[in-house]
C-alpha positions as CSV (number, residue, x, y, z in Angstrom):
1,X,122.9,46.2,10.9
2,X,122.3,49.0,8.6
3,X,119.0,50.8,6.9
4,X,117.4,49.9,4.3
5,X,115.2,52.1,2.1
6,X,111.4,51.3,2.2
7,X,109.4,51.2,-1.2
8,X,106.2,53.1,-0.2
9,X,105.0,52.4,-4.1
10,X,104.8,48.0,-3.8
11,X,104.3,48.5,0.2
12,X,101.2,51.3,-0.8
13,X,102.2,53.3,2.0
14,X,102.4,56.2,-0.2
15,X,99.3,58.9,-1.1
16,X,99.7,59.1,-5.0
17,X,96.0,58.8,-6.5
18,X,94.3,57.3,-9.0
19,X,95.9,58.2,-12.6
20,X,98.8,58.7,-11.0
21,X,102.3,56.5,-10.9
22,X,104.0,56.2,-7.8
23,X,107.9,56.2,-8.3
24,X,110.5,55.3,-4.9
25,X,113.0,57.2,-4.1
26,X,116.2,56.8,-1.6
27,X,114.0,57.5,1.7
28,X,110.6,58.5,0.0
29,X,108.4,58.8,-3.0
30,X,107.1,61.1,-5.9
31,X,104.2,61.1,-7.2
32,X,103.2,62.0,-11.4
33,X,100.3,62.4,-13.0
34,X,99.9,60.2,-15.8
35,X,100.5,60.8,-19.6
36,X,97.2,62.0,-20.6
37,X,96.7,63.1,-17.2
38,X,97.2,66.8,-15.1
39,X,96.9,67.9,-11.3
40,X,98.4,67.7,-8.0
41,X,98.7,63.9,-8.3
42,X,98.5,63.9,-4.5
43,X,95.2,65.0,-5.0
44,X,93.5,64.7,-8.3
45,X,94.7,63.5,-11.8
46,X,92.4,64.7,-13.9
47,X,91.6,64.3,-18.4
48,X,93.3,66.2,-20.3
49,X,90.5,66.8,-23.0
50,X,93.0,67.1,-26.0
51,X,90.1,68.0,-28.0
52,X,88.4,70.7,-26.6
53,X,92.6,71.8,-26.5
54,X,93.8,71.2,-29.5
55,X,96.3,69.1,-28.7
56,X,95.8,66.2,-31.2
57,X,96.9,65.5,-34.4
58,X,93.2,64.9,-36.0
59,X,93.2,65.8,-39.3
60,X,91.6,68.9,-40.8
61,X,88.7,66.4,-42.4
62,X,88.2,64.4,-39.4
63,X,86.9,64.8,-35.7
64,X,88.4,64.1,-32.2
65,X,86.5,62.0,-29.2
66,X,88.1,62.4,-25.8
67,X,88.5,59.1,-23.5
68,X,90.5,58.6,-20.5
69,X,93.7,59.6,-20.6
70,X,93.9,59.6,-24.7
71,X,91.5,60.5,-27.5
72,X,90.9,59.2,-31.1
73,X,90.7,60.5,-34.6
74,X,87.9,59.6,-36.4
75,X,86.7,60.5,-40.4
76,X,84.1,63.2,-41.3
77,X,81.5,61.7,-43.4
78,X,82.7,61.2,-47.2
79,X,86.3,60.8,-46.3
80,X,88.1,57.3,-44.8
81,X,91.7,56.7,-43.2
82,X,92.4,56.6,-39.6
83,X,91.2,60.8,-39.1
């Protein structure tokens, strides 16, 4: 006979949550936050708020909006181009 490895990601017998990606392993699973994402991703995923952190690449005569996961550059007024 032999054993075989259940995929607790495709059967969903795994607790990864939402924003997170469930990833199989020989015998178990891992859980990640993801990209855009931080936490115990057992538990919570939460926004990263790259704007409120600095961490986007918005330029220094544009603005930054936070969404899920991401965020966007965006023109002050009397400039154009992608922010």
């Amino acid at each position: 006979m032999g054993c075989v490895n259940t995929d607790e990601c495709i059967s969903n017998a795994h607790t990864c949550v939402e924003w997170s990606d469930c990833t199989d392993t020989p015998g178990s699973y891992e859980c990640t936050c993801r990209s855009g994402f931080e936490g115990v991703p057992t538990i919570l995923c939460q926004n990263i708020n790259e704007c409120a952190t600095r961490e986007n690449d918005c330029h220094e005569f544009g603005y930054c909006v936070d969404n899920y996961g991401s965020f966007e550059c965006y023109c002050l007024d009397g400039f154009r181009g992608s922010g």
